[in-house]
Backbone as a chain_set.jsonl record, in Angstrom:
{"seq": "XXXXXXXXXXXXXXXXXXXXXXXXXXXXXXXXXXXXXXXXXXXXXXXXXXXXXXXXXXXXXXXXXXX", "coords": {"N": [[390.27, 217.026, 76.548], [390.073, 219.354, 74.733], [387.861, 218.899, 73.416], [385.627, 219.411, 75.552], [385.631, 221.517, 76.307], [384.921, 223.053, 74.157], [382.035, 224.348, 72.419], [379.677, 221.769, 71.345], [378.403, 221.997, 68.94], [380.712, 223.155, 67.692], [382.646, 220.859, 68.025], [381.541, 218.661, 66.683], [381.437, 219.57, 64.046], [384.601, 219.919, 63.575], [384.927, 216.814, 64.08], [383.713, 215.946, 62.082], [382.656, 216.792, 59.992], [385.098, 218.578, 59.369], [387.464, 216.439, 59.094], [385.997, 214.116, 57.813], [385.182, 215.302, 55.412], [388.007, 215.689, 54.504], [388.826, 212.541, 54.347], [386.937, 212.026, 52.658], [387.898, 213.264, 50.297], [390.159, 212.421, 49.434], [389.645, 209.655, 49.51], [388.21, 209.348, 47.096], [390.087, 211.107, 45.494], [392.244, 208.894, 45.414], [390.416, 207.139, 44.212], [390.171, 207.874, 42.148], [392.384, 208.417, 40.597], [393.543, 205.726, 40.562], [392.296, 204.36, 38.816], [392.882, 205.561, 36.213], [395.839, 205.012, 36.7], [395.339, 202.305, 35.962], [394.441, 202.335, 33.286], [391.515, 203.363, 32.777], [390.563, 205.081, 31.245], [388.142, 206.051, 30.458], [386.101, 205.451, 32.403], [387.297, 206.61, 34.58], [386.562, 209.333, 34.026], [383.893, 209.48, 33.894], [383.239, 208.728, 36.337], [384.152, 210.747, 37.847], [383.449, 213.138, 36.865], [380.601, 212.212, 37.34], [380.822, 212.088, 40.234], [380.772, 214.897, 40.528], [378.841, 215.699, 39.624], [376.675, 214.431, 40.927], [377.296, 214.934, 43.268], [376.915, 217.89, 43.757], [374.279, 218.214, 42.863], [372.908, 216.786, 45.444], [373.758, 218.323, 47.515], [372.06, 220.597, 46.783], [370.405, 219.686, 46.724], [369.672, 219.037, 49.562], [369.65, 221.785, 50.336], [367.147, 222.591, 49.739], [365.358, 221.094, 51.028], [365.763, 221.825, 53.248], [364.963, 223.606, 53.333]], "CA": [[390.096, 218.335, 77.14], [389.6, 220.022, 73.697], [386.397, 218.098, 73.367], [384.764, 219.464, 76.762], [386.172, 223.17, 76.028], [384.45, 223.8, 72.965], [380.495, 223.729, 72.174], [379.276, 220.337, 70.935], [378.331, 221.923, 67.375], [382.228, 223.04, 67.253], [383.453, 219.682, 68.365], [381.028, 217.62, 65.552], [382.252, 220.227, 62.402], [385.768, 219.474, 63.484], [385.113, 215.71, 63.538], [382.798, 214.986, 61.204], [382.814, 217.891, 58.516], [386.508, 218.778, 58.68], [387.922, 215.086, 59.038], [385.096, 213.689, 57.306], [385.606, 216.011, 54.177], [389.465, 215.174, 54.157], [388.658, 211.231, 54.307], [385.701, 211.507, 51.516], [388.647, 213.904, 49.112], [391.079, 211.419, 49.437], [389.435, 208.237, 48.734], [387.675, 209.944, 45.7], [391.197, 211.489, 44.683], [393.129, 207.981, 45.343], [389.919, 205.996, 43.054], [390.172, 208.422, 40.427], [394.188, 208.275, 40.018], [394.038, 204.224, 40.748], [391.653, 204.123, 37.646], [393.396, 206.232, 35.691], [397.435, 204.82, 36.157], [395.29, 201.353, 35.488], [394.155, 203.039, 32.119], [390.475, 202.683, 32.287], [390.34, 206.452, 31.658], [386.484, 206.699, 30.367], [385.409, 205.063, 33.612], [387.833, 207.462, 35.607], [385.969, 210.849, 33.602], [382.67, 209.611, 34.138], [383.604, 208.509, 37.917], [384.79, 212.143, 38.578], [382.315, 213.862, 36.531], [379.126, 211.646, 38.078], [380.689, 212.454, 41.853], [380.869, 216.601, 40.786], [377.279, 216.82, 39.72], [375.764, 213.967, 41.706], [377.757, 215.962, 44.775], [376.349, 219.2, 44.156], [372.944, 218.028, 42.856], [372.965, 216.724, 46.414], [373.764, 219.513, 47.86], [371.004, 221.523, 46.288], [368.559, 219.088, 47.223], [369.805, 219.103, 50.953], [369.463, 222.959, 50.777], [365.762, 222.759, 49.521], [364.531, 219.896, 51.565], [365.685, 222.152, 54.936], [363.833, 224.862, 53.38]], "C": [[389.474, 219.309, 76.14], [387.858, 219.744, 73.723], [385.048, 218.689, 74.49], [385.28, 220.735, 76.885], [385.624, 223.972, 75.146], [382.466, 223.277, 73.052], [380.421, 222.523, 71.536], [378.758, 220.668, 69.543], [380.097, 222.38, 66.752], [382.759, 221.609, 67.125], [382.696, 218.121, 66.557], [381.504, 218.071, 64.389], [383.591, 219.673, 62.716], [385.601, 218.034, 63.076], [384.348, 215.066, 62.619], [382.589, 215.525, 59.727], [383.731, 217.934, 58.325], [386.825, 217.319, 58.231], [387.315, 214.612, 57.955], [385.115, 213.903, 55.79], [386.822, 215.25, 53.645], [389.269, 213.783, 53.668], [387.722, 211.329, 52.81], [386.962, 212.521, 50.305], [389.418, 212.802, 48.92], [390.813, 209.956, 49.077], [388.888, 208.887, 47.162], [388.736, 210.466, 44.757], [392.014, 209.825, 44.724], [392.238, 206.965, 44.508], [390.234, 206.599, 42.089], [391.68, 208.124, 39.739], [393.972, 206.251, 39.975], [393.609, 203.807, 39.342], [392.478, 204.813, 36.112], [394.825, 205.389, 35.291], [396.61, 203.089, 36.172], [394.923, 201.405, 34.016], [392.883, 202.918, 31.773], [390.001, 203.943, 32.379], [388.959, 206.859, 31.573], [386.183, 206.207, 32.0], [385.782, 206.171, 34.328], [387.198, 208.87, 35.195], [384.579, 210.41, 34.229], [382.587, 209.416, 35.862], [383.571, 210.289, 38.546], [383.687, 213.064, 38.097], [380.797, 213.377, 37.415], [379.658, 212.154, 39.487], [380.458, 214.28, 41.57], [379.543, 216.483, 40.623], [376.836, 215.785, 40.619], [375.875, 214.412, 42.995], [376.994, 217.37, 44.425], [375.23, 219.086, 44.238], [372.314, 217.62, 44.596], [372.847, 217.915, 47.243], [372.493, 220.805, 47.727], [369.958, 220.582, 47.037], [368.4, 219.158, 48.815], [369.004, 220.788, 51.561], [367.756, 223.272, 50.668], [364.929, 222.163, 50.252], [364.552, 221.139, 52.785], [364.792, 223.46, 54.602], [364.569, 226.303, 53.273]], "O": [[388.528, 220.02, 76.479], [386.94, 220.492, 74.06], [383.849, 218.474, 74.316], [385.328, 221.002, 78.086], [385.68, 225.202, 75.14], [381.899, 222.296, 73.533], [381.522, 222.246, 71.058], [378.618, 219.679, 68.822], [380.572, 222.019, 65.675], [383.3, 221.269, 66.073], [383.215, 217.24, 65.871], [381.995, 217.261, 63.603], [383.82, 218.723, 61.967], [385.979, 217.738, 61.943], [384.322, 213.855, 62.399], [382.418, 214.913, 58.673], [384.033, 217.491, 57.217], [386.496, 216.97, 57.098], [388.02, 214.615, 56.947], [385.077, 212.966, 54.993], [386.821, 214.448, 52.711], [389.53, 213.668, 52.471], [388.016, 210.538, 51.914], [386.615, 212.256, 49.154], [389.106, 212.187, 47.9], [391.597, 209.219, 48.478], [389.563, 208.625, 46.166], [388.589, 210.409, 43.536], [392.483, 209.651, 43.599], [392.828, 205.995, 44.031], [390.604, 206.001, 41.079], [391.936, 207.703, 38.611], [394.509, 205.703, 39.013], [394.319, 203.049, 38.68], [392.428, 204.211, 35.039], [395.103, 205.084, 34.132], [397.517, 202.317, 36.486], [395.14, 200.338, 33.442], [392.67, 202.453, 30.653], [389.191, 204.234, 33.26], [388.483, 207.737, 32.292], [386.063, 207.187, 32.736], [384.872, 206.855, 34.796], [387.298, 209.699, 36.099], [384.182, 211.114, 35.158], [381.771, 210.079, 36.502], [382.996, 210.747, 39.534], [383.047, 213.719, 38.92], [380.079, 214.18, 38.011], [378.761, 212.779, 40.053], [379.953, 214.908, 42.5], [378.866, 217.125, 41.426], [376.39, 216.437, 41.563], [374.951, 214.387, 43.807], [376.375, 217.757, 45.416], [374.656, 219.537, 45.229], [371.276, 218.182, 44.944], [371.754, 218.373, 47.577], [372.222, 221.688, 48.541], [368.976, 220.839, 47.734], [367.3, 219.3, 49.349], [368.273, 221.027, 52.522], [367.194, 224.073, 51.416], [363.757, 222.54, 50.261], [363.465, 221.444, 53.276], [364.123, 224.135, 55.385], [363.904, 227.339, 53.29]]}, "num_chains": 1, "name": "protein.A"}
């Protein structure tokens, strides 16, 4: 009912940005800790550091490509 109540760009941010977000924090927070309490801590800095800039660098490039 929700689904057929709301516009169709509401209904895709809820499932695909909100959700979507949550799902991509959570595996990225549950590799970084798994790496970590296995003690392979350089891997787990450069893991976390390479997703912050290769995520924003992303980001930037998304924002430039649309113009």
């Amino acid at each position: 009912m929700l689904g057929k109540a709301c516009p169709p760009q509401v209904a895709l941010f809820l499932k695909v940005g909100l959700c979507g977000g949550f799902t991509t924090f959570s595996t990225f927070a549950y590799e970084s800790s798994s790496l970590v309490q296995d003690g392979h801590m350089g891997v787990a800095f450069v893991y976390m550091i390479g997703s912050l800039v290769l995520g924003v660098l992303a980001a930037l490039l998304g924002q430039w490509i649309a113009g």
